[in-house]
Steps between C-alpha positions, in 0.01 A plus 500: 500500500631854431588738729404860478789726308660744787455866408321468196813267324415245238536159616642228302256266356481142692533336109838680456658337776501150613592671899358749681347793349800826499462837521591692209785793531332867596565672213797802590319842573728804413392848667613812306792634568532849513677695255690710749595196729622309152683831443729491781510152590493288141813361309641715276382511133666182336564322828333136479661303783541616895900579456662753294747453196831365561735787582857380470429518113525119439283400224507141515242540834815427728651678749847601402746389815844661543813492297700193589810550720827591390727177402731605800263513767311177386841310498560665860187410644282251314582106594770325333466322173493098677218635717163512275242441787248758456332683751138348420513129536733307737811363380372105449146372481343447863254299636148600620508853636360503869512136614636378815885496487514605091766758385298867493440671154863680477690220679771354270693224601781601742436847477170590674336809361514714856865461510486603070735878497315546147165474649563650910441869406634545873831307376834702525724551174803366497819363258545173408776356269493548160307283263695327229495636159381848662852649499523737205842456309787703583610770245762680477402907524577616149539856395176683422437771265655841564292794552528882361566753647112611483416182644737611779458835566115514410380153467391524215228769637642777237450495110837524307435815314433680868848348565608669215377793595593500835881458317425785273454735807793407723748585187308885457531529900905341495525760193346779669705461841812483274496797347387657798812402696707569195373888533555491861871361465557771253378779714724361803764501301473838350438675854816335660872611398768230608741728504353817695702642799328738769724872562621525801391769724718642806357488852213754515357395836508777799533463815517875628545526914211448669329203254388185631806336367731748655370484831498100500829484409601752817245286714537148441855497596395564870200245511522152613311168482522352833408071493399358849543074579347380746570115491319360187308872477602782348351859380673791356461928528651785396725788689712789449876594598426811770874520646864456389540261790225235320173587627240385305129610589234239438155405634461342829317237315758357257736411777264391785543145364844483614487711809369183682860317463468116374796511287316846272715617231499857343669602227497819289558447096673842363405666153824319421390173595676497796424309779585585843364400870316723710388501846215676672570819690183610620137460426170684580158330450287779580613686201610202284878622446819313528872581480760210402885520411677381248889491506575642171741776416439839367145400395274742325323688700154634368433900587201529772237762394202653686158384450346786672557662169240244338266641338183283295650454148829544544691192294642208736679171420490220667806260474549119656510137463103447408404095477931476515568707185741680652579867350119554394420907449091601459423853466197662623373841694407580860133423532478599846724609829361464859326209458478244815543127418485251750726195346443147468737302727507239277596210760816734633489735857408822252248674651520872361285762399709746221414826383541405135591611201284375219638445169340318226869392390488142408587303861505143567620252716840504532518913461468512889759672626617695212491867416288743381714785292353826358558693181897596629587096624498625872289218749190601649351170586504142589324290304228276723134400386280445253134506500397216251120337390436146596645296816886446564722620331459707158682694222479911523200658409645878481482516877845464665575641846835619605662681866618808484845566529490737705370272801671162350841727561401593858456140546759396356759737717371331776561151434857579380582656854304296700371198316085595632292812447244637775219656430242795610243316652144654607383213703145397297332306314240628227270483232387693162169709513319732346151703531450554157703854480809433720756212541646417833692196697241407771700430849380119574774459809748714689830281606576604903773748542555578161476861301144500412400400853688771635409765281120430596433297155186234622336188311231687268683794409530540113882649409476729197873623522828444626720762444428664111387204383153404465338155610283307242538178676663256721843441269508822425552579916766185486693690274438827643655483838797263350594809319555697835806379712455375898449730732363814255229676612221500270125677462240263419142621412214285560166460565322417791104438556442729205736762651870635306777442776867566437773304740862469455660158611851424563595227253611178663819274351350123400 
C-alpha cells in the first residue's frame, strides 16, 4: 500500500520498484539574488571555478618550484652517490605496518628510522669521510687571461671612447701647466742677476749722549746678576755696584734664601761674565733692601741720582737679569711717584711697605734688585714688584714698581756701618677709610708706651696727616712715619668723633 508523498513530493510508483516505494529528490529552489549583493560578492567576470588563475605564469596548470641548487652545494650536502634510499619509502620492503613486534613504516634493517640523521630534523650536522669517487681531480692552477687596464682601473664600468677622452684632457691640462711654468721660469730668471753686488754704505747709526744705547753702555757695566743655591734650589736677581769697596745693593728678597745658612751659595756674574762670591752684609725686611760684597777690584761703580727729582713722564730704564737673561735694558716713563705698595713676601721674611716708583718699563722676574736710571744714567731706584693678572707669578703688564733711591741709599748707609737699620716707629696699627670726600688711616689699636700713646693718639681716631704729607690709607701711614727718623717730633692731624684734632708724637725706634 502507498504511503502519502511528504510535502506535496511525487512518490515513486509501487510497479517501478520491486522494494519499497522512494521518495523522489525535492527539486532545488533558487531565491534571487540581488544585484547589489552579486555585485560585491560574485566571481569576477570569466571566473568559472572557486580559485583564481595560476600566478607563477606556468601554463602547463603546474606550479613552477624553484631553480635547482647549484652543482657545488648539491655535491656538499645532498647524500653520496652509493646511498639511493629515498626519503619516501623505507630502504627494503617491510612486513605488515602496526603488528605486534613488526619493523614500523621507516624502519630499515639495522638502521631504525628515529636514529635516521636524514630524517631527525632535530639531528646535528656534522663531517664524515669522504665518499669515494667524490674527490674532484687535482689541477694544476694555470694562468688565466690578463686584464686591461680599464678592466683594472674601472672594471670595465667606463666606455673606451670616455677613456679616450679622459686621455685627451690630461695632455691639454700637462700642456697648459707646462707652458705656464715655462713663463714663470723665465720671469725668475729675468728678475734675478747672478752676478749683482750690494754698495757698501759706511756706519750711519747715531748714538748721540744721552740715547738709550749710550746710557746702557755707561749703566750695564755697574749692574750685576746675583744666582742664589740653596742645596738642589736655586733662584737668581739683579743688583748694582754702589761703592769702590764692592757693595752691591739688591732686594732683601733675592738673598733671603741663603741668609738661613745650609750650605747657601751667592754669587754675582759681572757684565764681563765674571763670576765672583759674595756674602751678605746686611739686610732689612721691612723695606725689602739688601747690601752684599763682592771682592772684586776697581769695579764700576754706577753714579747715584735723586729721585725726588721724578717727575710723571720723565724717561727711566730699567736694567737686570729678567727670567736669567742677564744684561736685559726696557725703556719706559714714570707713570707715577708716591705710590704705597705693600710687597708680596713671596715665602722669604719681606714684609715691607715702599713708597714706589711706578714705571711701566718692562720688569720681570729676575729684574729684582736692579736699577732704575733716568734720561742722564744716574740711579734713582731699585727695581722690586710687579703687579701682574692671573695667580702666581706673571710677565709685566706696564706696571713695574721700583724704591726710590733716595731712601734705598739711606738704607743702605746703614747696613754698611752697622749691618741693621732702625726705624721711626709710631706705635699702631691701622686701617684705610673713607666718608665719601676724605681719606684717612682709622686708629684700630694703640701699642703701650709708644709715640702715639703718648701724644694722646686713641683707638678710633682717623690720622689725616703726618707731617706734610697727607694720609689716604693704612700703607700710605707705613710709609709715612718710616720716612721720619726715631725720635723726631712730628704733627699729626686727625679726627676724632667728628672733631679736627692736631697732636705731635715723638717717633719711637722699632
Amino acid at each position: 500500500m502507498a504511503a502519502p508523498a511528504a510535502d506535496g513530493a511525487d512518490a515513486v510508483p509501487a510497479e517501478a520498484s520491486a522494494g519499497p516505494p522512494r521518495l523522489a529528490p525535492r527539486p532545488l529552489e533558487r531565491p534571487a539574488v540581488d544585484p547589489g549583493e552579486r555585485s560585491a560578492f560574485g566571481r569576477p567576470s570569466g571566473v568559472e571555478g572557486g580559485f583564481a588563475p595560476l600566478r607563477n605564469g606556468s601554463s602547463d596548470g603546474r606550479i613552477a618550484g624553484a631553480a635547482p641548487p647549484p652543482a657545488a652545494l648539491a655535491a656538499a650536502f645532498s647524500r653520496s652517490h652509493a646511498d639511493v634510499a629515498g626519503l619516501q619509502r623505507p630502504p627494503t620492503p617491510a612486513g605488515a605496518v602496526g603488528e605486534p613486534g613488526g619493523p614500523a613504516l621507516w624502519d630499515g634493517p639495522g638502521a631504525p628510522a628515529d636514529r635516521d640523521p636524514w630524517r631527525d630534523p632535530g639531528s646535528a650536522a656534522r663531517l664524515g669521510e669522504p665518499v669515494e669517487g667524490d674527490a674532484a681531480p687535482d689541477r694544476a692552477p694555470g694562468s688565466g687571461a690578463r686584464l686591461s687596464v680599464r678592466e683594472v682601473l674601472f672594471g670595465k664600468r667606463v666606455h673606451p671612447r670616455a677613456l679616450a677622452l679622459l686621455a685627451v684632457i690630461a695632455l691639454a691640462i700637462g700642456a697648459v701647466g707646462g707652458v705656464v711654468g715655462h713663463l714663470t721660469a723665465s720671469g725668475a730668471q729675468g728678475l734675478t742677476e747672478p752676478g749683482a753686488t750690494l754698495t757698501s754704505t759706511s756706519d750711519s747709526k747715531e748714538r748721540p749722549p744721552g740715547s738709550v744705547a749710550d746710557i746702557a753702555a755707561r749703566v750695564l757695566p755697574a749692574v750685576v746678576s746675583i744666582e742664589i743655591k740653596v742645596g738642589d734650589q736655586g733662584g737668581t736677581g739683579s743688583g748694582v755696584v754702589i761703592d769702590p769697596a764692592g757693595y752691591v745693593l739688591t732686594n732683601n728678597h733675592v738673598v733671603a734664601p741663603a741668609a738661613q745658612g745650609n750650605g747657601a751659595t751667592i754669587e754675582a756674574i759681572f757684565s764681563n761674565g765674571q763670576r765672583m762670591p759674595a756674602a751678605i752684609v746686611g739686610r732689612d725686611p721691612k723695606t725689602d733692601l739688601a747690601v752684599v760684597k763682592v771682592a772684586v777690584a776697581n769695579p764700576t761703580v754706577a753714579r747715584i741720582g735723586s729721585s725726588s727729582s721724578l717727575a710723571v713722564g720723565d724717561g727711566v730704564l730699567a736694567i737686570g737679569s729678567p727670567l736669567g737673561l742677564a744684561g736685559t735694558v726696557t725703556d719706559g716713563i714714570v707713570s707715577a711717584v708716591n705710590r704705597p705698595v705693600r710687597l708680596d713676601s713671596g715665602g722669604s721674611d719681606t714684609n715691607a711697605v715702599i713708597d714706589a716708583i711706578q714705571t711701566d718699563a718692562a720688569i720681570n722676574p729676575g729684574n729684582s734688585g736692579g736699577p732704575l736710571v733716568d734720561s742722564t744714567g744716574a740711579v734713582v731706584g731699585i727695581n722690586t714688584a710687579i703687579r701682574s693678572l692671573g695667580q702666581g707669578e706673571g710677565g709685566s703688564i706696564g706696571l713695574g714698581f721700583a724704591i726710590p733711591i733716595d731712601d734705598a741709599r739711606r738704607i743702605a748707609e746703614a747696613l754698611i756701618r752697622d749691618g741693621s737699620v732702625k726705624h721711626a716707629d709710631l706705635g699702631v696699627n691701622a686701617k684705610s677709610v673713607t666718608d665719601g670726600t676724605t681719606d684717612g688711616a682709622q686708629v684700630q689699636n694703640v701699642v703701650a708706651g709708644g709715640a702715639a700713646a703718648a701724644a694722646g693718639i686713641v683707638e678710633g681716631d682717623v690720622i689725616l696727616k703726618v707731617g706734610d704729607r697727607t694720609i689716604a690709607g693704612a700703607d700710605e701711614l707705613v710709609v709715612a712715619v718710616r720716612e721720619l727718623a726715631p725720635g723726631q717730633s712730628v704733627p699729626i692731624e686727625l679726627v676724632r668723633d667728628g672733631r679736627p684734632l692736631t697732636v705731635t708724637a715723638v717717633l719711637a725706634s722699632d
